[in-house]
C-alpha positions, 0 to 999 in steps of 0.5 A, a space after each residue: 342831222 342838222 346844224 347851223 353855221 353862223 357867217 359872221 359879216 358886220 351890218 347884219 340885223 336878225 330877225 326878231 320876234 317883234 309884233 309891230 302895228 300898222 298905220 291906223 287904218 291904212 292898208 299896205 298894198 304890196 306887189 311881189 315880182 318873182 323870176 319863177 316859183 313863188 315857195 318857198 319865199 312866199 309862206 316864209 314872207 307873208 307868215 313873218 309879216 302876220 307875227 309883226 302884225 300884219 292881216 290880209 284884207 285888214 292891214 296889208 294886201 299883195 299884188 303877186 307877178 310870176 314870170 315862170 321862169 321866163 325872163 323875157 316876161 318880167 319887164 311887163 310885169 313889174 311895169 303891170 304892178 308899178 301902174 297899180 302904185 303899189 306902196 312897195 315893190 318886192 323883187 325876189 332874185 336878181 332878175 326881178 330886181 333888176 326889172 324893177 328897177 327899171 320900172 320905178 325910181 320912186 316907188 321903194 323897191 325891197 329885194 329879196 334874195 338877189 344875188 351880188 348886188 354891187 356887181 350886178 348894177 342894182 346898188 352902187 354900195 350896200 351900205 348906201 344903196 339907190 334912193 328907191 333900193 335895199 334889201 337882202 343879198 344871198 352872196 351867191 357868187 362866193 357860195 358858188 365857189 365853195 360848192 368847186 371845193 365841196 365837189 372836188 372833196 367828194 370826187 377827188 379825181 375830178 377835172 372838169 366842171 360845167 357851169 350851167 348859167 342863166 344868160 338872162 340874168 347878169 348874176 351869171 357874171 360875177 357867179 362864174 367869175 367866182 367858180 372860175 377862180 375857185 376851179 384854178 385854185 382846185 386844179 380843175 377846168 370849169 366849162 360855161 353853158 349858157 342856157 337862154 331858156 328853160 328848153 335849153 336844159 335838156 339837150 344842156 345836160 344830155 351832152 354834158 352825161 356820159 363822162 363830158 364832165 365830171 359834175 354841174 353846179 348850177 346858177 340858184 335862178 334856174 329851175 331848181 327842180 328841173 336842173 336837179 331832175 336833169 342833173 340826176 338823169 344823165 348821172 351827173 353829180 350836182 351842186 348850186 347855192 340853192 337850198 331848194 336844189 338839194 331839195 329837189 334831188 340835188 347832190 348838196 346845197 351850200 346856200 344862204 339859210 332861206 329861213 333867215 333871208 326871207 324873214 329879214 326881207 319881211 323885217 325890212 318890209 316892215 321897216 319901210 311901210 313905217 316910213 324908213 327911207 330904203 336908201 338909209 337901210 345897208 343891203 344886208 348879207 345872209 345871217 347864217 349859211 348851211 350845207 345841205 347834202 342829198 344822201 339819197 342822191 349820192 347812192 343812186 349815183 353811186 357816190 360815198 360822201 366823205 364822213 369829213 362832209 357829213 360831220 360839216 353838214 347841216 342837213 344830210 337827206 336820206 
């Protein structure tokens, strides 16, 4: 079942079907930082660059980094790719963005996917971001506050809800700002766990299994298959703005369109290796939104997601 839900936000450039030309035997090189896995960013990124005409080892050559989900790695590798002097320096998610930034002032900086922008330091505003920066943001935070709604709709007796937060990412505030005032407005208690690396999960969801509380969401820049496993281990219904989560056994996603994001980045991209200063460039929101939701999940946990879910749906996984 699929549909797709349109957020209508001013500034926004789709994507196009455009085959564009690079500079006459020049190659690009471009380095690409990431927090953690590379997909599905990166065959999304590099099949959209390929219809806007660009060839590996002919017009365009990447310099891939992945500090695999540890945080505490991505200062050294932004610095590594820096000293390569690539012509652009790709950052997906927050945390990588905000390394690169403070490896380069003068090298373009393109961000993918980061989550609340302004909040977070990495621009001063999205519609004249840094001299070095601009982008596509994911709104995550707002996303986050409607997971609060979508749980409370499916388990109505809930009353308390964990935020599993990723304390290396300064994403994590305004996330549970937003999940703090969605759980006020629905009546329930949301408790901050704050996970300072990867082995911090396990024992994070073991103690919050047995009725501690009632379902998790869980920041996008955690482990997306590791926290959906855990969260299904210990019967725990779950949600993040991430549709990779819902992929990996999730109980729903209510997410930016991963599709639209990636392929704006490589839009953006293409922009800046024409000479497109990235400072003239807004920070761009997510086109479209989608609520993916884990059928298969929802029956091993024993859930009945309400028909007024299914019918909003855009994807349902069964």
């Amino acid at each position: 079942m699929r549909r797709r839900l349109l957020l209508a936000t001013g500034g926004l450039v789709a994507a196009a079907p455009l085959i564009a030309r690079a500079q006459a035997g020049k190659v690009y090189r471009v380095g690409v930082l990431v927090g953690g896995q590379r997909e599905p960013f990166w065959s999304i990124f590099r099949s959209t660059l390929k219809e806007l005409g660009y060839v590996e080892g002919t017009n365009i050559a990447f310099e891939f980094r992945s500090a695999e989900f540890v945080p505490s790695r991505l200062d050294a590798l932004a610095a590594e790719l820096v000293a390569l002097n690539v012509d652009v320096l790709v950052a997906v998610q927050t945390p990588a963005a905000l390394a690169a930034k403070k490896a380069t002032r003068t090298i373009p900086i393109l961000l993918a996917g980061v989550g609340d922008a302004v909040a977070t330091g990495l621009v001063a505003s999205l519609a004249r971001p840094e001299a070095n920066l601009t982008g596509v943001s994911t709104a995550t935070s707002e996303l986050a506050g409607k997971s609060v709604e979508l749980l409370k709709e499916i388990l109505p007796a809930a009353r308390r809800i964990a935020a599993i937060a990723n304390a290396p990412d300064p994403f994590h505030k305004p996330l549970l700002e937003q999940l703090e005032k969605a759980g006020s407005q629905a009546g329930i208690a949301i408790e901050r766990v704050m996970i300072e690396r990867e082995a911090d999960l396990e024992p994070a969801f073991a103690r919050l299994g047995g009725g501690a509380v009632d379902a998790v969401i869980v920041q996008p820049s955690l482990s997306p298959a590791l926290t959906a496993a855990l969260a299904l281990k210990h019967r725990l219904p779950s949600a993040a703005a991430s549709r990779r989560f819902a992929d990996s056994g999730g109980l729903l996603a209510y997410a930016a369109d991963i599709q639209h994001l990636y392929r704006d980045s490589a839009v953006y991209l293409d922009k800046i290796l024409k000479g497109a200063r990235p400072g003239d460039l807004p920070v761009q929101g997510p086109v479209q939104i989608e609520l993916v939701v884990n059928l298969k999940t929802a029956k091993a946990l024993g859930i009945a997601i309400p028909q007024s879910i299914l019918i909003r749906a855009d994807e349902v996984i069964e």
